[in-house]
N, C-alpha and C positions, 0 to 999 in steps of 0.2 A: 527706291522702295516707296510705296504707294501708302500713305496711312492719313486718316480720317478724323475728326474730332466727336463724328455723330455717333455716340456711343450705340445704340441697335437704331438710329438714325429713322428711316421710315419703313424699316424691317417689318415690323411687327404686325403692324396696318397689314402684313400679306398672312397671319396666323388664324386669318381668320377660314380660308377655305384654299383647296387648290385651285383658283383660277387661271387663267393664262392669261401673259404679259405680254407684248410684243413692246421693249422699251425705246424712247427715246432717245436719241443717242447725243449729250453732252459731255463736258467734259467735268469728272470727277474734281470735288472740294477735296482735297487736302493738303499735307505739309511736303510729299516729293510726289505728284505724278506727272512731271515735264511740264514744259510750255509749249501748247502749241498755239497755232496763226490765231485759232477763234479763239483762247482764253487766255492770255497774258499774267503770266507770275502774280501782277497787284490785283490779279480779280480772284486769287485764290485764299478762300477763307482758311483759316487756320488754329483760330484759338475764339472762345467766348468766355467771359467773367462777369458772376454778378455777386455783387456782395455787398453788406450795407456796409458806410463806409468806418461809422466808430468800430467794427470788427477787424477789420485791418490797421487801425489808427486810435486808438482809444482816444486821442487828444480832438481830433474831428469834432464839426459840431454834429449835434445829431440830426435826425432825421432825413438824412441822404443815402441814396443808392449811386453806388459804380460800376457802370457797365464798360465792358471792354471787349473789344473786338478787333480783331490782330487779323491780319493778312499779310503777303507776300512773303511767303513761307524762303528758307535756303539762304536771306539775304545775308553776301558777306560782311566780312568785317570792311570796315573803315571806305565804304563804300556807302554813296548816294541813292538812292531810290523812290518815288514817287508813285501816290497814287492815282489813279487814271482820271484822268479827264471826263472820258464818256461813259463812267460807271457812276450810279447811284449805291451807297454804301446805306443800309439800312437796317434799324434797330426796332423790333415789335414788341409791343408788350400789351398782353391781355392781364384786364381784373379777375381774379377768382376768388371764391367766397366761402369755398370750402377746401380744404388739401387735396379729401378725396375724391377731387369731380374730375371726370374725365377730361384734358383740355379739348380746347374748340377750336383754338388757331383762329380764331378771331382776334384783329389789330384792333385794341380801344383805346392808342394811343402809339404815334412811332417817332423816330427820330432819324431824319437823311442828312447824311454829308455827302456835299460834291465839293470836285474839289477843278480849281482853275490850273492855269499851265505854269509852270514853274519860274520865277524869277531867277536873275543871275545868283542870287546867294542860294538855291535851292529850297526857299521855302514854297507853299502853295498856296493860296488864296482860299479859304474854303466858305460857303457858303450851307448856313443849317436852317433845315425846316421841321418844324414840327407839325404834327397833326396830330389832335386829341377830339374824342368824339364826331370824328368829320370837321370839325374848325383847323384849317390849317392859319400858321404862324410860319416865317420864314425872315433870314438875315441876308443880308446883305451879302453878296459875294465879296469876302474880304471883311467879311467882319470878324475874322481869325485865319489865324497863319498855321503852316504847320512851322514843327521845327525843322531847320535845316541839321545836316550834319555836323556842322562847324559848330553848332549851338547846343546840340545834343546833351552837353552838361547842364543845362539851364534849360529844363523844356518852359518852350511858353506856353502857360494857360489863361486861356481867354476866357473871360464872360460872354455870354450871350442871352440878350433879353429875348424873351419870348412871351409874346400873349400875360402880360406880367411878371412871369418867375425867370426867374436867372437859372442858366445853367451853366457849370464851367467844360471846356473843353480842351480837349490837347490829342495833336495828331504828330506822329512824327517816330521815324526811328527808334527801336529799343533792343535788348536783347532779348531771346527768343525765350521767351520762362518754361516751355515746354520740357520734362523728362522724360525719358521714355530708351528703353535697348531695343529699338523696331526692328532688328537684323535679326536679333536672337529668336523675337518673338516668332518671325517666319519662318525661323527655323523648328521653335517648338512647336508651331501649329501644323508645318508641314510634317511632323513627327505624326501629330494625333490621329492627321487624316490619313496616313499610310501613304505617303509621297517621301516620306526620308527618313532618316533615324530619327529612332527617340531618344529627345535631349533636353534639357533644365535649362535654366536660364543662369547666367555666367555671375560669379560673385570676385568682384563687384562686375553691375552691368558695366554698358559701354553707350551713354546718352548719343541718342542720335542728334539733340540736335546743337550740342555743345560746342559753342561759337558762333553760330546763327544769329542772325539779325531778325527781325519783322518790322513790318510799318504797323503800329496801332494806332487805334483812336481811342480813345479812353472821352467818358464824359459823366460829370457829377450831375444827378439829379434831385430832384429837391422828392421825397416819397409824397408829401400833401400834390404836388402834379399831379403825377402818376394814378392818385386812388381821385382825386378830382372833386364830384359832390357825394361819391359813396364814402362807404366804410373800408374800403380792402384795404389788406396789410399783407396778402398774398398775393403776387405777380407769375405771369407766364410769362417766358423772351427767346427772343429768337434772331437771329440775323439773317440778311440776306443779301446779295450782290447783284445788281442788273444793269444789261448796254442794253440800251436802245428798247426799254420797256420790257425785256423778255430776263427771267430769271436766271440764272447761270449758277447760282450757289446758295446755299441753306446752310447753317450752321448752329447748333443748339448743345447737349448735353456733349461731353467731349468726350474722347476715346479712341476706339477702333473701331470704326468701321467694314474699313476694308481686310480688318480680323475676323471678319465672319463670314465676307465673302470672297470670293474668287475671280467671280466674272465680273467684268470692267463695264463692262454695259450697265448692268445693275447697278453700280456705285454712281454711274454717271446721270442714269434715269434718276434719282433721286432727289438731285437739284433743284430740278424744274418745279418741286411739287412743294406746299407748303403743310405745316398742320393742320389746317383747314381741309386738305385733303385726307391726311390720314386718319382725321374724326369720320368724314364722309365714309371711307371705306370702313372703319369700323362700325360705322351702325349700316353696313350692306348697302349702301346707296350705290348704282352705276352709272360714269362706269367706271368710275372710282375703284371700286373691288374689283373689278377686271384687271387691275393691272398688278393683282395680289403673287400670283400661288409658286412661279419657279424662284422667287427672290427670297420668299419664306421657309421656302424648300431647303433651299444652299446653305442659308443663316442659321436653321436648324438640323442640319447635318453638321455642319461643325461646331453650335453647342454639344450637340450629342456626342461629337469625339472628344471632347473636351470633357467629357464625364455626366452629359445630365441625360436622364431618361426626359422621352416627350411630351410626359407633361412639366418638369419642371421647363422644359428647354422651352416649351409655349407659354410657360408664364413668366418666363425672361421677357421674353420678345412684351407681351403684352404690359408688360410692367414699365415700359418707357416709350410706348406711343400713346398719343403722339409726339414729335420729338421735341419737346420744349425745356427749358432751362428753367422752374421753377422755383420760387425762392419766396418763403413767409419771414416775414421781415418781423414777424412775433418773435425769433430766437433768434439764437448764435449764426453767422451762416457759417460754411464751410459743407464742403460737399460731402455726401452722405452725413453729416452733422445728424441729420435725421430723415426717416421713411415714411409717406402717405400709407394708407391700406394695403394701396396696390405692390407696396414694394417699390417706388420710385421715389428719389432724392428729392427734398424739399426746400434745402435751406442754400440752392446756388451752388456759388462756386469760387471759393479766394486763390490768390493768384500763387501760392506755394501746397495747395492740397494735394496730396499725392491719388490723382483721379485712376492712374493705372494700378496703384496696389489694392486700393477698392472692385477697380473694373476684374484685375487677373482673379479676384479670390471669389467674385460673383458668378463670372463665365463661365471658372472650373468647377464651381460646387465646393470649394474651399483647397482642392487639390493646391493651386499655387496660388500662395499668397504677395507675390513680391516679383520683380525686373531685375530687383537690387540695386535700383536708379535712385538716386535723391536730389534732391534741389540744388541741395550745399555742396554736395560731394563728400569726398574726393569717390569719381566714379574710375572706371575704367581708362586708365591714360590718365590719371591724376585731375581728371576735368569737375568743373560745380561751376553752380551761375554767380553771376555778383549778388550780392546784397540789394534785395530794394530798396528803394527812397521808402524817406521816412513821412512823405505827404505826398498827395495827388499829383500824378497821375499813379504815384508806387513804383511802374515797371522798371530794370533797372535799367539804366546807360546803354546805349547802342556799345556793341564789342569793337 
């Protein structure tokens, strides 16, 4: 089953007119759609978190941001896995100065990890660069390790200087914090569309991805970085995955994606393109908007089965392009915690928010409010996740 994290992902960017796409054909970001030869399990993004971090940790000191960025979706239990050598793993983050501004997808600060070939104990060598303002800063290949598996109780996290500020990091195996009944949901959305019965969602759900591993990266930042010589206390973020200079994956607001659409092309055209493109296409630029009108088309035909008439279904779409993961660091975060003007999440994303019973109750117009999935459990088959650690990196223990 094919499922996505980019909540209307770069949908929206196509509400603007019906133009025609002729897409690009990559292979789709998410948590199950195979491996094949061009994109390899650890290039598939799979989860994003941003949160500041005394909201997860009261004890924390203040003034830091936790980003998290998870890949290689399926991984089993008690099983090794690495990330790829000839992939650059990548974290963006724009300044913004107001909730309500449209973003830009403009990068005014990012963070890469690469990472080296693997030692006999399975750890990996990784090397981080940063760049803020066009000054790039960069460590050492091996100025941190991932965790191995055999270590997995005890992640290591490294320091890394950068351009003066320390930031800590940790890459390595965890268990997959994701919830979600993704079978059922395919079944109720093939209900809406007139492709099968109509059917509820199962109480309790049945977590798909209960036992699952991922490889994360997780990395502490200091917020005084990030806002630099401004005032910002609101961030834009984004992740992205690239071999050999050319983009393969985009990941931001989480969800469903492929809950809205159908055709595989379009999930996979998506990838390639950043924020930056979907500001382009919203203010008509081409040919950016050229590659708008049948992928707007699909995504709102099936908000509209899902209960919304065409204008609210178009002010879905537009209420979360472009696709970034925003977070004002003035409040609590937690996802939907709170809403800009347009109707888009502000305050991020912590790593137990129930992001699908938000997503199901928005999509349908309030019709479903819930998967019946939770963190803890007991779900369907008696399944829930561990408990998180009680300090950084959070996520819990590889299964």
């Amino acid at each position: 089953m094919a499922r996505s994290r980019c909540w209307l992902s770069a949908l929206a960017l196509l509400a603007l007119a019906g133009l025609v796409m002729t897409p690009r054909l990559l292979v789709a970001s998410n948590h199950d759609d195979g491996e094949l030869d061009m994109k390899g399990r650890a290039l598939h993004t799979t989860d994003f978190f941003v949160f500041c971090e005394q909201d997860q940790n009261p004890g924390a000191a203040a003034g830091d941001l936790v980003f998290i960025m998870n890949v290689n979706p399926r991984s089993l239990p008690r099983q090794e896995y690495n990330f790829s050598t000839n992939a650059r793993y990548d974290i963006h983050v724009t300044r913004v100065m107001n909730n309500d501004a449209t973003p830009t997808g403009k990068t005014d600060a990012m963070l890469r990890f690469e990472f080296g070939a693997p030692a006999k104990d399975g750890s990996q060598p990784i090397k981080v660069t940063a760049v803020r303002n066009g000054v790039t800063s960069a460590s050492a290949m091996g100025a941190a390790r991932t965790t191995p598996l055999a270590a997995a109780g005890a992640p290591i996290v490294t320091p890394v200087n950068l351009a003066g500020s320390t930031i800590s990091v940790f890459a390595g195996l965890r268990e997959d914090p994701f919830f979600f009944d993704v079978e059922q949901f395919f079944r109720v959305r093939a209900g809406a569309l007139g492709m099968g019965p109509k059917v509820g969602f199962r109480t309790p759900g049945y977590d798909f991805t209960a036992g699952y591993n991922i490889l994360s990266i997780a990395v502490r930042v200091p917020r005084a970085w990030l806002a630099g010589s401004t005032s910002a206390t609101t961030y834009d973020a984004w992740t992205t995955v690239s071999v050999g200079g050319k983009q393969i994956a985009r990941l931001a607001r989480p969800a469903i994606g492929e809950g809205l659409l159908t055709t595989t092309a379009y999930q996979n055209a998506l990838n390639s393109v950043g924020p930056d493109f979907e500001a382009a296409a919203l203010a008509g630029h081409k040919p950016e908007a050229e590659v708008a009108g049948p992928i707007v088309a699909e995504a709102k035909h099936t908000l509209m089965a899902f209960g919304n008439d065409d204008a609210r279904a178009t002010a879905l779409l537009l209420a979360f392009l472009p696709d970034v993961m925003r977070i004002d660091t003035s409040g609590p975060s937690g996802y939907a915690a709170a809403l800009n003007a347009k109707g888009s999440p502000i305050r991020g994303r912590k790593i137990t928010d129930d992001v699908i019973h938000v997503t199901l109750s928005v999509v349908t117009n309030g019709a479903v409010k819930t998967d019946n999935v939770t963190y803890a459990g007991p779900n369907g088959g008696g399944t829930g996740h561990k408990p998180l650690l009680s300090s950084f990196p959070y996520l819990a223990e590889p299964n």
